[in-house]
C-alpha positions in Angstrom: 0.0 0.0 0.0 1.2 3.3 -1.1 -0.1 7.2 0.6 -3.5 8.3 -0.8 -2.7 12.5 -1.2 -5.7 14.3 -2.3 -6.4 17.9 -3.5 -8.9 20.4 -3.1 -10.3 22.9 -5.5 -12.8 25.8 -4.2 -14.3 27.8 -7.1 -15.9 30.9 -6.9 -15.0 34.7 -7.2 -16.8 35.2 -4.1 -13.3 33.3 -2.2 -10.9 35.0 -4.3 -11.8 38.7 -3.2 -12.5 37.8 0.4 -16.6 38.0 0.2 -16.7 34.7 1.5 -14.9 32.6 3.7 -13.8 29.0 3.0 -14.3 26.8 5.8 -15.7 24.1 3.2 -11.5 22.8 3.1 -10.9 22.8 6.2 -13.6 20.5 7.2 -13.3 18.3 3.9 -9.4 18.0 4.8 -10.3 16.6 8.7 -13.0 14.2 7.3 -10.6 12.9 4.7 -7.6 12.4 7.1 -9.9 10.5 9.1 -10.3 8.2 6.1 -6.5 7.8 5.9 -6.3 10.2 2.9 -3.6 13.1 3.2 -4.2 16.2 1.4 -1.3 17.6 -0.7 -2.6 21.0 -2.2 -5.9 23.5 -1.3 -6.1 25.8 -4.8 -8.6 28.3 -5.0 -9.7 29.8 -8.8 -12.3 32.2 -9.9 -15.1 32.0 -12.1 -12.8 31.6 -15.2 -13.1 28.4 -17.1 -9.2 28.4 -18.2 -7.9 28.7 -14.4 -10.7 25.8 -13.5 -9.2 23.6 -16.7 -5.7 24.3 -15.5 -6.1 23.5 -11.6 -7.5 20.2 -12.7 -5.1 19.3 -14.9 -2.4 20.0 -12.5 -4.2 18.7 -9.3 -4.5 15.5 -11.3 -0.8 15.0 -11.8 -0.1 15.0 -8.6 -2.9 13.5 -6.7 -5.4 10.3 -7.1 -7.9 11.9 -5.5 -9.5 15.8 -6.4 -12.5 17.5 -4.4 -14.1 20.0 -6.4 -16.4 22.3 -4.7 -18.7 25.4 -5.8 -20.0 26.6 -8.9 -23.1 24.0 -9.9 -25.6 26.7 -9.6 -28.4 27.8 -11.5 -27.2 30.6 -12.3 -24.8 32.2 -15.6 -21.9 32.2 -13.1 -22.0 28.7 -12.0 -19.5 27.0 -14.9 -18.4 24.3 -13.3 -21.0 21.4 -14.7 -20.8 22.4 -18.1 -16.6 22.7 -18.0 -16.7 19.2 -16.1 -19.1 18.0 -19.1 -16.2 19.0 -22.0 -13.5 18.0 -19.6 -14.6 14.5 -19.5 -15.8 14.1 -22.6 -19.2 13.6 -22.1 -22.8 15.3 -23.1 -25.1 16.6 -20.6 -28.5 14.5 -20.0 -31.2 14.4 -17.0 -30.7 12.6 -14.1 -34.3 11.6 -13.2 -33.8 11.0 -9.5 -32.5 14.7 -9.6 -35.3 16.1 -11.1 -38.0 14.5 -9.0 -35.8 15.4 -6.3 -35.9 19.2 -7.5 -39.7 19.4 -8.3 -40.2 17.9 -4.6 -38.4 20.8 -3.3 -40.4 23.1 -5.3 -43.7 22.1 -4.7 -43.8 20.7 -1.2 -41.1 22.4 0.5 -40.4 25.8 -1.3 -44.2 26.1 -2.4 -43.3 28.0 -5.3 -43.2 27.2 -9.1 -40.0 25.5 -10.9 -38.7 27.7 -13.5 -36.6 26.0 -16.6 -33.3 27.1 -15.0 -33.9 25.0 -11.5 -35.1 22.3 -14.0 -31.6 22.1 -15.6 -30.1 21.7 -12.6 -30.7 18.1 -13.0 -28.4 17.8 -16.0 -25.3 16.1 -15.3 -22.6 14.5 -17.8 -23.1 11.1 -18.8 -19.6 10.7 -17.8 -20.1 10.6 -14.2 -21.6 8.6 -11.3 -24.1 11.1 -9.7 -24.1 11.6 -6.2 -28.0 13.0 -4.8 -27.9 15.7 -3.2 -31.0 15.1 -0.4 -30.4 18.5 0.9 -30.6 20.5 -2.2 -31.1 21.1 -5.6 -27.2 20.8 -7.1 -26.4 16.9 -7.7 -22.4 15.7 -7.0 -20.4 14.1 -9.8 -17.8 11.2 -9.3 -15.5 11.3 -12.2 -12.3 9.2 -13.2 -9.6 9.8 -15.5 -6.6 8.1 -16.3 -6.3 7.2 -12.7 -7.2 10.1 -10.7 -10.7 10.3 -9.2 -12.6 13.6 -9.2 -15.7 14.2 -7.1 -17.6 17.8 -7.8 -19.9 19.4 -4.7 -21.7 22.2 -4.5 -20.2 25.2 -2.4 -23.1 25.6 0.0 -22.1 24.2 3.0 -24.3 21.8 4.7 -24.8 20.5 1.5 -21.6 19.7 1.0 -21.4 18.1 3.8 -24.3 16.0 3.5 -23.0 14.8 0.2 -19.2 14.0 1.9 -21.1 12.1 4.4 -23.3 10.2 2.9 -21.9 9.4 -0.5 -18.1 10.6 -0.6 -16.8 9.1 2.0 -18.4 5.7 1.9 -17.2 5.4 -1.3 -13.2 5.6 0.1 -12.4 1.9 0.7 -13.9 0.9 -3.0 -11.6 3.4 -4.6 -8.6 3.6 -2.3 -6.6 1.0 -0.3 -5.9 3.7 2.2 -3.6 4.0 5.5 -4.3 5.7 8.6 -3.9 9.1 10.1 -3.4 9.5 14.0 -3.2 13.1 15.7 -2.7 14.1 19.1 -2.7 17.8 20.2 -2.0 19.3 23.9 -2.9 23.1 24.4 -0.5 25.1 26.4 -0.1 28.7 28.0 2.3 31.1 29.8 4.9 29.9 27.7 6.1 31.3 23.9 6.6 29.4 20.9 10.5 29.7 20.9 10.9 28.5 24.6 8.6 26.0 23.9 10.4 25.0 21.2 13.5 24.9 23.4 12.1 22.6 26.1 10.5 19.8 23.5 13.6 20.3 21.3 15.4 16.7 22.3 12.6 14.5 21.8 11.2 16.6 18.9 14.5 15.5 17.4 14.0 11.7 18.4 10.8 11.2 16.9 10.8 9.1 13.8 9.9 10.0 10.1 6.4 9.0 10.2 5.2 11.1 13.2 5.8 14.9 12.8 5.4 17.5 15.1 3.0 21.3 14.2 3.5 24.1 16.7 0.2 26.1 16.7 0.4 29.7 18.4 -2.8 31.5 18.8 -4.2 33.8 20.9 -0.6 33.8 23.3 -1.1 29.9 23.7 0.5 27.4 21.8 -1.1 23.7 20.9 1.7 21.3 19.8 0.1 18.6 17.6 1.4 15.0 17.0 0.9 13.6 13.5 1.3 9.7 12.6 0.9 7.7 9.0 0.7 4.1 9.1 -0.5 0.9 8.0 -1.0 -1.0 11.3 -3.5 1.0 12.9 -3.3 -0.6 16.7 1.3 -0.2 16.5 1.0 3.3 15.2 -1.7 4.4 17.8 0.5 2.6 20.7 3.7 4.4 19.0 1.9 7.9 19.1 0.5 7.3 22.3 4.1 6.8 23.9 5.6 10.0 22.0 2.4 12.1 23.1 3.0 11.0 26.9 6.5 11.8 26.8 5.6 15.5 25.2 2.7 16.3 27.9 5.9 15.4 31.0 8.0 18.1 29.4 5.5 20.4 28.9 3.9 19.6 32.2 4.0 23.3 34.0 2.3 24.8 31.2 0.1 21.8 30.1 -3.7 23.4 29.8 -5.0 20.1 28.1 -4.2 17.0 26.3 -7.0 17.4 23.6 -7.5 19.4 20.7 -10.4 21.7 22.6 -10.8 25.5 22.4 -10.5 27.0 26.0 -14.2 27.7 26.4 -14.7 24.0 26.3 -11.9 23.3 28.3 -13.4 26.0 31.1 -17.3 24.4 30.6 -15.9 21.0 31.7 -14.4 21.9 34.7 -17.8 23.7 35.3 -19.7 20.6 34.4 -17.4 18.0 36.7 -17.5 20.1 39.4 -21.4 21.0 39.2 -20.3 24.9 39.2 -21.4 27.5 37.1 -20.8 30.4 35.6 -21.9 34.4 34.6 -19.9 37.1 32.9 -19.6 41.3 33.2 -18.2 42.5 29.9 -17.3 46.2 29.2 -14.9 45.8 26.4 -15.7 42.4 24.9 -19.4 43.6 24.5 -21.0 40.0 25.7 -18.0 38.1 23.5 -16.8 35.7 26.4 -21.2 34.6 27.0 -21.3 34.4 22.9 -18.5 31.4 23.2 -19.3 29.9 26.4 -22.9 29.3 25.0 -21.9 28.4 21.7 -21.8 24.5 22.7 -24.7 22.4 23.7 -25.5 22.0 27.3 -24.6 25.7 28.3 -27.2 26.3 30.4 -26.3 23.6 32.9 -22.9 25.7 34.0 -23.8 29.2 31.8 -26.6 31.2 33.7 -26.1 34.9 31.6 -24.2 38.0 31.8 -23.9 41.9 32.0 -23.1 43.9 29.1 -21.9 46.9 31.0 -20.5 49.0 28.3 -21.9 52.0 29.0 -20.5 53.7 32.7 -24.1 54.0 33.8 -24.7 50.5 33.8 -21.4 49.7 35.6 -23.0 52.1 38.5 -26.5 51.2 38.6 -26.8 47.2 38.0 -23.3 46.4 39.0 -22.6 48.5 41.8 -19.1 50.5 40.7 -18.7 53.3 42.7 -18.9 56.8 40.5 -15.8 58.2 42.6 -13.8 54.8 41.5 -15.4 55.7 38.1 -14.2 59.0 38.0 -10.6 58.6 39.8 -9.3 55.3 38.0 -11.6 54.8 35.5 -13.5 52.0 34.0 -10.3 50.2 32.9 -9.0 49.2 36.1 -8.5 46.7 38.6 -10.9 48.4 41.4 -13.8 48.6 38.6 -13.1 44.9 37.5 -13.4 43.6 40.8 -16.7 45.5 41.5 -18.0 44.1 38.2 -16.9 40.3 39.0 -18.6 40.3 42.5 -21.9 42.5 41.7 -22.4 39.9 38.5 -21.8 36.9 40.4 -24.1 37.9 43.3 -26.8 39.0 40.6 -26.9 36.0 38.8 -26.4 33.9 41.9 -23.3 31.6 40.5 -20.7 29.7 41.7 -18.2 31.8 39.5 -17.8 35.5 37.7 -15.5 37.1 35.0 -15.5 41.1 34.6 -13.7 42.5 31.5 -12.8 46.1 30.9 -10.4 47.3 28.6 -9.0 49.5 25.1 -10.0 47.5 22.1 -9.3 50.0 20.1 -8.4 52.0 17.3 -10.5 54.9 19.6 -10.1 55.7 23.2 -6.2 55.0 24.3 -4.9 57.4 26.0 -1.1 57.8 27.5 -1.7 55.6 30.7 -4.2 53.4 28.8 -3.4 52.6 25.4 -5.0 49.8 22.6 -5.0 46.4 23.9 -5.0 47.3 27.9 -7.4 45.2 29.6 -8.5 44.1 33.3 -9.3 40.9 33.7 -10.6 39.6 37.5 -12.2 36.6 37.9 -14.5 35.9 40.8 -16.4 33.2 43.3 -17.8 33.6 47.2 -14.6 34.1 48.9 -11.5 35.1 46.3 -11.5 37.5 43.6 -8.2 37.6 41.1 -7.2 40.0 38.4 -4.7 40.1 36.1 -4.0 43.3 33.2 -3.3 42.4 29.9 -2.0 44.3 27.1 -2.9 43.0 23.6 -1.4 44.8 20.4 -4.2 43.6 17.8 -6.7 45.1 16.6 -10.4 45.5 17.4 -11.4 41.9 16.5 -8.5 40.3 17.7 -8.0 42.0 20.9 -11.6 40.9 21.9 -11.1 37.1 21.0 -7.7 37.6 22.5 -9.3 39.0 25.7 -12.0 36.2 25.7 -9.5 33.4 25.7 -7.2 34.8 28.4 -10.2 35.5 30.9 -11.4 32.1 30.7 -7.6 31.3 31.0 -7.3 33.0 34.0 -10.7 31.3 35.4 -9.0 28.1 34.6 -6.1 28.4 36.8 -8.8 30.2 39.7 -10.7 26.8 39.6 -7.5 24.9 39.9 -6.2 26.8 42.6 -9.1 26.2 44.8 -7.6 25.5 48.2 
């Protein structure tokens, strides 16, 4: 057996110039390592039929297996389907099961007529092996030339992912004699890259060809991930397994976790073990650290809400700061923060409180208190903690940065529990 490497093309002019996002690889490239398949190349083209030609041709030479995604629309932008057609040599006729598909859609779900152009979404090449598409109107296409399989998906999203799921994916171990991918990831703070670096360097340096190490800074924390490629599954996970344990000793002191989990989640289960839970103050972050702790399911059993105290007036009358610390230190500062963290926690009657104020920026920094200051203080019954920060970001970043940190710093107040 030989290393499956596949590509991935995302079409669209909407990606080039930054209108929309692609998360569609990133998720494609974990569900296909999962299958044993490593991805060697993510392209992105535009709307232009000679860039899309080119990118397969090229993808194809060094690859078995492409992903195509975007452009199979109903619309004079969408080329993909009819450059797939000419590219495989084939003429375009009706896939039935699409179009009944499509008229169900129309009639019982949409309740409006079907108009000739959503009709011809149910042409596909008679080259390829169509893939239905139960959660929309834009079939897949499996594809194979001289070796090298293509599959084509449409660019929305869950539809996408629907069709990876349920059709792609299965398919794998008819197409591919594949091996297997093993990753292990630890998350750690208070230390930077370059010492980090430093303390893993000897057994970074010991570890054989087939397991690689990633360092993965963001947001002043660094994950290390652990990546294996093998054919026997049960030796490579006991071979990873051993390198991962020796990694998490050295790193030990600055060990947050050993999983690949953002800190939020990391933060709701020591809530959830420990039967605690949780409400938030936020000046600066403008209900940012509530967004992410109740972006998971099961918030509410350790998540009970927050103050958005941005303006001064609400730090005075619902959380209790004192206009004369107000007026003498100001709302960034660790006497308002503290005020905030215990007036929120009472309030909401929780277990635990975090109170942000700070400079997000580019507006408002002055001498003492530039862009990126921030007071952190973390709260329960008997302790309060604080801690100031000073990010260098911008507006977006700083509050993400500010998010993380907080619940970093609540972290390390739950362990500290005497």
């Amino acid at each position: 057996m030989e290393k499956v490497f596949a590509s991935i093309i995302t079409i669209g002019d909407e990606l080039l110039i930054g209108q929309v996002i692609d998360t569609n690889s990133a998720w494609i490239a974990q569900e296909l390592n999962k299958v044993g398949i490593l991805l060697k190349h993510r392209v992105a083209v535009g709307d232009v039929r000679e860039d899309i030609w080119q990118a397969l041709d090229a993808e194809s030479k060094e690859v078995s297996l492409v992903i195509i995604t975007g452009g199979l629309g109903p619309t004079a932008d969408d080329i993909t389907k009819p450059l797939l057609c000419d590219y495989f040599g084939g003429k375009m006729v009706v896939h039935e099961p699409t179009l009944k598909q499509i008229t169900h859609i129309f009639e019982h779900i949409l309740k409006r007529p079907m108009i000739e152009r959503n009709a011809k979404q149910a042409e596909v090449p008679d080259t390829c092996t169509v893939l239905l598409n139960q959660r929309g109107t834009a079939p897949g296409m499996l594809f194979e030339k001289e070796g090298t399989f293509f599959v084509s998906l449409p660019g929305v999203p869950h539809e996408m992912k629907w069709l990876m799921t349920n059709e792609v994916l299965p398919k794998i171990p008819e197409l591919f004699q594949t091996g297997f991918i093993e990753h292990r990831t630890l998350l750690t703070a208070g230390i930077g890259e370059s010492y980090l670096a430093n303390l893993v360097q000897e057994i970074e340096e010991a570890l054989p060809a087939h397991i690689k190490l990633a360092y993965l800074p963001n947001y002043g924390m660094v994950r290390l991930r652990l990546t294996a490629f093998g054919f026997d599954k049960a030796a490579l996970i006991t071979e990873i397994d051993r390198h991962f344990e020796g990694f998490k000793e050295k790193v030990k002191d600055y060990l947050v976790i050993d999983e690949d989990l953002p800190m939020e989640q990391v933060v709701a289960r020591l809530l959830k073990e420990s039967g605690k839970t949780l409400s938030t103050a936020e000046s600066c972050t403008g209900g940012y650290i509530a967004h992410v702790m109740t972006s998971h399911p099961g918030s509410s059993v350790y998540f009970t809400g927050s103050v958005v105290s941005y303006a001064n007036r609400i730090k005075e009358s619902i959380l209790h700061v004192p206009e004369e610390t107000l007026q003498t230190v100001g709302a960034v500062s660790e006497d308002t923060v503290k005020q905030m963290a215990q007036s929120v926690r009472e309030l909401m009657q929780t277990d635990y409180a975090i109170a942000v104020s700070g400079i997000m920026g580019p507006d408002g920094a002055t001498a003492e208190k530039p862009v990126g200051m921030v007071w952190v203080a973390v709260a329960d019954q008997n302790r309060v903690k604080t801690q100031l920060f000073n990010f260098r970001f911008d507006r977006r970043r700083n509050i993400e940065l500010t998010a993380t940190n907080a619940l970093n710093l609540l972290r390390i107040f739950i362990k500290e529990k005497p």
